[in-house]
PDB file of N, CA, C and O in Angstrom:
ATOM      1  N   UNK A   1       0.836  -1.168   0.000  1.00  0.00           N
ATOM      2  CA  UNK A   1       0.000   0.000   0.000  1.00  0.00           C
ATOM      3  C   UNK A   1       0.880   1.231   0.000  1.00  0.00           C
ATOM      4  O   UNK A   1       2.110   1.196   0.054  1.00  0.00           O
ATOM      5  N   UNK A   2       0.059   2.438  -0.073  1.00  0.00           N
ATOM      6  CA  UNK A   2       1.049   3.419  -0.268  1.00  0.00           C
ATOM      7  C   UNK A   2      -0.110   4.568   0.638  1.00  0.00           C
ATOM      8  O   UNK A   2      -1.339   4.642   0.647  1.00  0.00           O
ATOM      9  N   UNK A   3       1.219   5.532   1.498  1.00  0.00           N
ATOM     10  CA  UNK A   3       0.753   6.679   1.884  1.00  0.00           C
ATOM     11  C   UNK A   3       0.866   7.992   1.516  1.00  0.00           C
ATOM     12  O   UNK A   3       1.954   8.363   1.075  1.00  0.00           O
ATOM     13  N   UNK A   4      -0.101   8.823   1.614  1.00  0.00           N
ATOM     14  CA  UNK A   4       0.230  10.299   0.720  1.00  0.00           C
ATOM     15  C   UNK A   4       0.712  11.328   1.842  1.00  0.00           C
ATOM     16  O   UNK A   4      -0.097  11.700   2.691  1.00  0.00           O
ATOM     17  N   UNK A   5       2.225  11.857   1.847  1.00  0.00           N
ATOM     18  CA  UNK A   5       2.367  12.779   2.590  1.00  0.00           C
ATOM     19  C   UNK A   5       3.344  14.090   1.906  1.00  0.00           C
ATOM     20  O   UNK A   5       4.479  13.988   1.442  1.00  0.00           O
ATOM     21  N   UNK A   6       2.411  15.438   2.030  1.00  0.00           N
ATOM     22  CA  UNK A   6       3.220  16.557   1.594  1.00  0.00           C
ATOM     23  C   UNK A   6       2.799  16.239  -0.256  1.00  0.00           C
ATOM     24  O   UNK A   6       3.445  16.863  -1.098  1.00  0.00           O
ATOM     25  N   UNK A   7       2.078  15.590  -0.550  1.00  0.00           N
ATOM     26  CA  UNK A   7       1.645  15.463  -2.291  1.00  0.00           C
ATOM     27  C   UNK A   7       2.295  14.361  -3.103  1.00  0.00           C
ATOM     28  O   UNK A   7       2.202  14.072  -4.296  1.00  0.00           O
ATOM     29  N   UNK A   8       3.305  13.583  -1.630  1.00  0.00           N
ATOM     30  CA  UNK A   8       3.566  12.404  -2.079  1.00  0.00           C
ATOM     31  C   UNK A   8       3.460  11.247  -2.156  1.00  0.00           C
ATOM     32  O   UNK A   8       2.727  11.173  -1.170  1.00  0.00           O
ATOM     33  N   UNK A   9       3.559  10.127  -2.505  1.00  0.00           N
ATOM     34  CA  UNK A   9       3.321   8.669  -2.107  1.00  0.00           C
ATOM     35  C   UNK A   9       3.844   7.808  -1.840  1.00  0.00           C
ATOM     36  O   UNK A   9       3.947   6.928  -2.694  1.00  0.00           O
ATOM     37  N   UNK A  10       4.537   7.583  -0.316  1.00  0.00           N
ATOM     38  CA  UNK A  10       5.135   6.065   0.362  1.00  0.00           C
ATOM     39  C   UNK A  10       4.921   5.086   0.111  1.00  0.00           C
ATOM     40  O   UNK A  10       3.748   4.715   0.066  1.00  0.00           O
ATOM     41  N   UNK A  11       5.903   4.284  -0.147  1.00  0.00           N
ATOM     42  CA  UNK A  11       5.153   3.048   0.253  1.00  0.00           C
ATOM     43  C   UNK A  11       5.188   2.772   1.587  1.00  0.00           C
ATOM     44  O   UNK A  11       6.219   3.150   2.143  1.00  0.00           O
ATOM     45  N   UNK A  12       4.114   2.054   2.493  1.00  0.00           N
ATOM     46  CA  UNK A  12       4.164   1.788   3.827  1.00  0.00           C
ATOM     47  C   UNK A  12       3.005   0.682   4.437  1.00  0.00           C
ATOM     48  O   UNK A  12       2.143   0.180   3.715  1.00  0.00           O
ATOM     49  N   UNK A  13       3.135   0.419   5.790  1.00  0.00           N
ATOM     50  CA  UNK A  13       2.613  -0.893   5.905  1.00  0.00           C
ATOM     51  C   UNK A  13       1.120  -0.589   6.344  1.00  0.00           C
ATOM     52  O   UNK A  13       1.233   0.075   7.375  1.00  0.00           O
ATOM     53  N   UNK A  14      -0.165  -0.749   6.068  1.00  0.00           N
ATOM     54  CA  UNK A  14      -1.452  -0.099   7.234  1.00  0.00           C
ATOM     55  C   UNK A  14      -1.657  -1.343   8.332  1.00  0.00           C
ATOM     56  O   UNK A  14      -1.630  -2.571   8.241  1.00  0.00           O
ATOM     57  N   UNK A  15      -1.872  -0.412   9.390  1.00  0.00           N
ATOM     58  CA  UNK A  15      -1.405  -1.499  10.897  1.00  0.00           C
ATOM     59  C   UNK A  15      -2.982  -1.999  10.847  1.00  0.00           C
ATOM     60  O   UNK A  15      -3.181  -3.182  10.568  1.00  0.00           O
ATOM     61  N   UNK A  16      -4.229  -1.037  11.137  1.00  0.00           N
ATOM     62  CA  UNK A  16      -5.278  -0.728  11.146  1.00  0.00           C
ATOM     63  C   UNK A  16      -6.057  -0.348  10.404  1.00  0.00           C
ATOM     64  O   UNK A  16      -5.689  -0.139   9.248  1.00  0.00           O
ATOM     65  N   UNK A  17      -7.587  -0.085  10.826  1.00  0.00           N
ATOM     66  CA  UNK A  17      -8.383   0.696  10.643  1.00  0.00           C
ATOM     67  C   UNK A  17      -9.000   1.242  11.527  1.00  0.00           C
ATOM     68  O   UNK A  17      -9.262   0.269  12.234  1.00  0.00           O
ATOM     69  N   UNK A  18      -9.481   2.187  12.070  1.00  0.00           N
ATOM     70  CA  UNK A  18     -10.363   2.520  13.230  1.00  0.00           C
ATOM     71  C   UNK A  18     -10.884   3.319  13.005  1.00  0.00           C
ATOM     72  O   UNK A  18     -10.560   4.158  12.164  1.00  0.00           O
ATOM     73  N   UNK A  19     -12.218   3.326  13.925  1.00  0.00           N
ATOM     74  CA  UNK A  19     -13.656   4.427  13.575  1.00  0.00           C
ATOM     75  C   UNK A  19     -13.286   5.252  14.637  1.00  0.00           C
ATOM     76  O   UNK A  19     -12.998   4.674  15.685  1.00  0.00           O
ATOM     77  N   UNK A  20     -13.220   6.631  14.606  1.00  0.00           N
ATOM     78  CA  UNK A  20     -12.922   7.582  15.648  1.00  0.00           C
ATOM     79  C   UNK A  20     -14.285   8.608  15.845  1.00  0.00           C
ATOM     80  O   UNK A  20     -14.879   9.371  15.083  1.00  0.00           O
ATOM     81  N   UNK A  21     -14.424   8.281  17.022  1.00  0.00           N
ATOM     82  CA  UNK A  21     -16.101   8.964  17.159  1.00  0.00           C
ATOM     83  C   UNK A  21     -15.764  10.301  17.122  1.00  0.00           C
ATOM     84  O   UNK A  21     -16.690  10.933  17.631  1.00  0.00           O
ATOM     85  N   UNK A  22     -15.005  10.923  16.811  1.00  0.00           N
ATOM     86  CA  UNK A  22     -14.823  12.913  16.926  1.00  0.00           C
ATOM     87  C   UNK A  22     -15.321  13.585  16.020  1.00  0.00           C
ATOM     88  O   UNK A  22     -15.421  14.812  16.020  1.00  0.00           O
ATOM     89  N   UNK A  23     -15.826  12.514  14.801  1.00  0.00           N
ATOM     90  CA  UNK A  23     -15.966  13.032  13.500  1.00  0.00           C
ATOM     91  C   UNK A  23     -15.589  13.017  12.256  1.00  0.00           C
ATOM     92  O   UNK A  23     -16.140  13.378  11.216  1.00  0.00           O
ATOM     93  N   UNK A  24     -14.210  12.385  12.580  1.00  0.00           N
ATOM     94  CA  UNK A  24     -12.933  12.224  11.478  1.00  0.00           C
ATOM     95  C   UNK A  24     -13.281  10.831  11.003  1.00  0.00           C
ATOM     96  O   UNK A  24     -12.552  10.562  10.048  1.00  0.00           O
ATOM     97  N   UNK A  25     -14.175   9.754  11.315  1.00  0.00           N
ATOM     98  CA  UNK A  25     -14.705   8.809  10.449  1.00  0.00           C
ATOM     99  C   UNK A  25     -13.298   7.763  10.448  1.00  0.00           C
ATOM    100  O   UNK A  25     -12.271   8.048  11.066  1.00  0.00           O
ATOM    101  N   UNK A  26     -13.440   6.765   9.796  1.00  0.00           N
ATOM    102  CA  UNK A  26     -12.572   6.051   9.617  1.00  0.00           C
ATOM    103  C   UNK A  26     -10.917   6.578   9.243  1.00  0.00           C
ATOM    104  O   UNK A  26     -10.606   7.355   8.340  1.00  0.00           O
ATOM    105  N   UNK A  27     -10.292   6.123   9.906  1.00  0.00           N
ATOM    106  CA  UNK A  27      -8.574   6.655   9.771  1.00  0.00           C
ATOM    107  C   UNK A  27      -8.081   5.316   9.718  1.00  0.00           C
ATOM    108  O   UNK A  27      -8.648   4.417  10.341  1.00  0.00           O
ATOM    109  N   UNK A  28      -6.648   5.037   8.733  1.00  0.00           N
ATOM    110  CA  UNK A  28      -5.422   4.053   9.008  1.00  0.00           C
ATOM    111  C   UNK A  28      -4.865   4.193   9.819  1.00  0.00           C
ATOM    112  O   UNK A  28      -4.804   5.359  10.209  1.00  0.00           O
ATOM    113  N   UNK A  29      -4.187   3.261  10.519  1.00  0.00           N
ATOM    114  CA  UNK A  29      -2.933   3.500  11.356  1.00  0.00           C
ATOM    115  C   UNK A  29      -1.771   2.858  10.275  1.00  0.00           C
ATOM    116  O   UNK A  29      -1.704   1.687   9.899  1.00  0.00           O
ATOM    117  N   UNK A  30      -0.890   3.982   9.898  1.00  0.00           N
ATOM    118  CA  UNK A  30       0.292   3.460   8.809  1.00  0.00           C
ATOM    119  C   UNK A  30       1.764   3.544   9.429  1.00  0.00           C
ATOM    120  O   UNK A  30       2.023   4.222  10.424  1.00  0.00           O
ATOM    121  N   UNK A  31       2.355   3.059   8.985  1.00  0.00           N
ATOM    122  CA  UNK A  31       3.735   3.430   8.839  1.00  0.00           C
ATOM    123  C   UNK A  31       4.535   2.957   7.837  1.00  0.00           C
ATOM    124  O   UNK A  31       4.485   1.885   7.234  1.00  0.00           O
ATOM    125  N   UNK A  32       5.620   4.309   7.684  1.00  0.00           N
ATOM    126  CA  UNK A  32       6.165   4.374   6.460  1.00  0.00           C
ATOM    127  C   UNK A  32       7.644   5.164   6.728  1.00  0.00           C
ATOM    128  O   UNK A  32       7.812   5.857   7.731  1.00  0.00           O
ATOM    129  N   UNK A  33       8.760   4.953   5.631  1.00  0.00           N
ATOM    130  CA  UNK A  33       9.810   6.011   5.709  1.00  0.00           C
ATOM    131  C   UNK A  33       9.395   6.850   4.566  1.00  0.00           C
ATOM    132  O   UNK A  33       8.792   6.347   3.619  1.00  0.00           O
ATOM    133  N   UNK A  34       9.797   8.562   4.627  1.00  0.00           N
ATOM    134  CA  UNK A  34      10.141   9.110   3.565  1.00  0.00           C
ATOM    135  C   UNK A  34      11.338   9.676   3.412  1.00  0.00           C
ATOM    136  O   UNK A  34      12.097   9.675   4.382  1.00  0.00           O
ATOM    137  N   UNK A  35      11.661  10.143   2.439  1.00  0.00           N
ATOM    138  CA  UNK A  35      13.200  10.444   2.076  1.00  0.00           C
ATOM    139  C   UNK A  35      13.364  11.694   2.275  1.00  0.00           C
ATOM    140  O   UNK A  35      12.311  12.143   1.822  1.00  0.00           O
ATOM    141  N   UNK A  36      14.050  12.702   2.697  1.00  0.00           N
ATOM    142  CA  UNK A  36      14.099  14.098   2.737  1.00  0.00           C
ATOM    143  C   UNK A  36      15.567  14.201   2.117  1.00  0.00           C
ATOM    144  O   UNK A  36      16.232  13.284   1.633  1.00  0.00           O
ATOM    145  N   UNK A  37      15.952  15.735   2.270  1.00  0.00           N
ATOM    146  CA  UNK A  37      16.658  15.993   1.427  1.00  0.00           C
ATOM    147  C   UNK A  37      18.446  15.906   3.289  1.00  0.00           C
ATOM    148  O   UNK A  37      19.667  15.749   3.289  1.00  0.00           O
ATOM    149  N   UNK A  38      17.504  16.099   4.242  1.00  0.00           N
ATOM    150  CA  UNK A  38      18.850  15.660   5.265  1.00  0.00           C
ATOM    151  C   UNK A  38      18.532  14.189   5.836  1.00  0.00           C
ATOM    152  O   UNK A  38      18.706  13.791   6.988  1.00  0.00           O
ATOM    153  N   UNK A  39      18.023  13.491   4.736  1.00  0.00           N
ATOM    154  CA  UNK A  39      17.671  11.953   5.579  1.00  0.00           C
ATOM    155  C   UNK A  39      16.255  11.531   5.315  1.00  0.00           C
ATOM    156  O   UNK A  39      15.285  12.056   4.767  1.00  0.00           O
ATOM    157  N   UNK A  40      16.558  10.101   6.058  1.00  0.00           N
ATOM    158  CA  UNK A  40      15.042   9.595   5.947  1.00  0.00           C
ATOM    159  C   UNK A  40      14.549   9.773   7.095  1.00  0.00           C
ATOM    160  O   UNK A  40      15.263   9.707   8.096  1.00  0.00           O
ATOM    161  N   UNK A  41      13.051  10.069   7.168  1.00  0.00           N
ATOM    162  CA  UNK A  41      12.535  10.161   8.334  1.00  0.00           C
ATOM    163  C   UNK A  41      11.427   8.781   8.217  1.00  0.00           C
ATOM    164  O   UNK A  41      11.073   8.160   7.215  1.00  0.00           O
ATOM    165  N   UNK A  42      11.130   8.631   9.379  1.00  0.00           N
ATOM    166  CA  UNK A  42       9.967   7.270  10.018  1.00  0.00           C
ATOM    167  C   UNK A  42       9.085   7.748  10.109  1.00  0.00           C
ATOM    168  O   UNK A  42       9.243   8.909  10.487  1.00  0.00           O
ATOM    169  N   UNK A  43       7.713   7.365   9.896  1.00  0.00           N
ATOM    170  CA  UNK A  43       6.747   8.012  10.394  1.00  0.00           C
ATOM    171  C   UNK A  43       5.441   6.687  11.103  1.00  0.00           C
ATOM    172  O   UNK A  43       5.288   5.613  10.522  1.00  0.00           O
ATOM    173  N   UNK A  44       4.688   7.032  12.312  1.00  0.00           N
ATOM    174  CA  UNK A  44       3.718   6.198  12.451  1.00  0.00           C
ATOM    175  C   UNK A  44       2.356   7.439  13.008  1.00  0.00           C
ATOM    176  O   UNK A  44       2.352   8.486  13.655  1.00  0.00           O
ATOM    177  N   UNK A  45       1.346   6.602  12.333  1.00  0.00           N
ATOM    178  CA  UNK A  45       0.646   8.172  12.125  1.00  0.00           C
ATOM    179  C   UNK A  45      -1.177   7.562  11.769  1.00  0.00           C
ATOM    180  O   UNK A  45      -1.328   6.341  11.749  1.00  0.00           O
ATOM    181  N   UNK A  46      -2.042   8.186  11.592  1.00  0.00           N
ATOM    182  CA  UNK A  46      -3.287   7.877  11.453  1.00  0.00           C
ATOM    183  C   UNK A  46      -3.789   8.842  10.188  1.00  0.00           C
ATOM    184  O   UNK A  46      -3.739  10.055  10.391  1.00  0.00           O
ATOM    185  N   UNK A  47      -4.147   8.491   9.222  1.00  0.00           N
ATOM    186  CA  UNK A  47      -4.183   9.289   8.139  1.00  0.00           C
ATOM    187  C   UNK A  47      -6.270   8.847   7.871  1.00  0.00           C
ATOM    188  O   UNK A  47      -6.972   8.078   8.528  1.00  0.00           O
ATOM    189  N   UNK A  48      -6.724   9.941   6.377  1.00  0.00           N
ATOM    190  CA  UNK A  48      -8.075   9.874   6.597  1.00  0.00           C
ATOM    191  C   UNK A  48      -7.621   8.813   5.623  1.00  0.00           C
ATOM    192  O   UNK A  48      -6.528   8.281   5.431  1.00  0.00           O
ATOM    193  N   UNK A  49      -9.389   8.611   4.802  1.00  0.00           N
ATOM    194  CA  UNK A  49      -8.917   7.286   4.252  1.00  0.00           C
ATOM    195  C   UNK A  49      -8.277   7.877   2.743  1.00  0.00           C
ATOM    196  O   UNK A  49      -7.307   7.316   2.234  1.00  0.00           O
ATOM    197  N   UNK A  50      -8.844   8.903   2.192  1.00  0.00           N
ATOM    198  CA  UNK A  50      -7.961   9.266   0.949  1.00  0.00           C
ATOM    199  C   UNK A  50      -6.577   9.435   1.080  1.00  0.00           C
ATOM    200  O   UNK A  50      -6.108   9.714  -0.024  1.00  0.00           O
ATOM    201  N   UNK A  51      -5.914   9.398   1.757  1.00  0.00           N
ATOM    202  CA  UNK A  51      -4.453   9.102   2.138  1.00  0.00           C
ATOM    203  C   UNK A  51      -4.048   8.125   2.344  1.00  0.00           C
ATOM    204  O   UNK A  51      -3.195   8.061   3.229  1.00  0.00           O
ATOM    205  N   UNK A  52      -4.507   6.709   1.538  1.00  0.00           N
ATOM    206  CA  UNK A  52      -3.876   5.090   1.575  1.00  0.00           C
ATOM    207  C   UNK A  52      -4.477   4.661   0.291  1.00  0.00           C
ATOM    208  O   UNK A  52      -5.675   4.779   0.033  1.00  0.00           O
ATOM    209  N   UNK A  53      -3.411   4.059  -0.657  1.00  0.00           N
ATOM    210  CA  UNK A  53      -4.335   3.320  -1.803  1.00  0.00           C
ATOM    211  C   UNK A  53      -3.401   2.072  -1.823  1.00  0.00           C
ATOM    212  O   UNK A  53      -2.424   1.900  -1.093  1.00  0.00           O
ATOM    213  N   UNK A  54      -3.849   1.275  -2.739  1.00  0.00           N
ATOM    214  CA  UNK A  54      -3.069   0.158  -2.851  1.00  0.00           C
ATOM    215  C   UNK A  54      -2.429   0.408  -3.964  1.00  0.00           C
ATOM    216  O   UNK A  54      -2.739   1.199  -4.855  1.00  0.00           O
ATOM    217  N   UNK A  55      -1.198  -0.543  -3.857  1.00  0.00           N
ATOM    218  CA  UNK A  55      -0.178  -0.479  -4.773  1.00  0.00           C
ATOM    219  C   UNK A  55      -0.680  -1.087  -6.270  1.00  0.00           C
ATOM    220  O   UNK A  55      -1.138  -2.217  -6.438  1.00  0.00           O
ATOM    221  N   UNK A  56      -0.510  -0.206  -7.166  1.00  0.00           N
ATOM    222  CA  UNK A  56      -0.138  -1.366  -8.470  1.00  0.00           C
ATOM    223  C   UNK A  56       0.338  -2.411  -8.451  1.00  0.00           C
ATOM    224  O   UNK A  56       1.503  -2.502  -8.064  1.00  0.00           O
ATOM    225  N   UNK A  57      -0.363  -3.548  -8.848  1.00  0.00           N
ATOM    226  CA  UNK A  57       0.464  -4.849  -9.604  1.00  0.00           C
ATOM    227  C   UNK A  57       1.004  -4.705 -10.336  1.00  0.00           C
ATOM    228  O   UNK A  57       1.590  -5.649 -10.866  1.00  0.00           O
TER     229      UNK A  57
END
């Protein structure tokens, strides 16, 4: 699967799914690295659902 962060797309693992009663509706729980320009950073994080698609075959 892949995550969208900053207009881009990770690849990364989704841990979850969970319904969050605040309003925000269903969220992933993902994690992923992205690459920056001083390093890679880690991320573990809860995104909405338009921010996870699956990968191309």
């Amino acid at each position: 699967m892949e995550v969208e962060k900053e207009r881009s797309w990770w690849p990364g693992i989704q841990r979850a799914w969970r319904l969050r009663d605040d309003g925000r509706g269903w969220m992933a729980d993902v994690g992923f690295v992205a690459q920056h320009e001083w390093g890679q950073g880690k991320y573990v994080l809860s995104v909405p659902v338009g921010r996870v698609q699956q990968c191309p075959v």
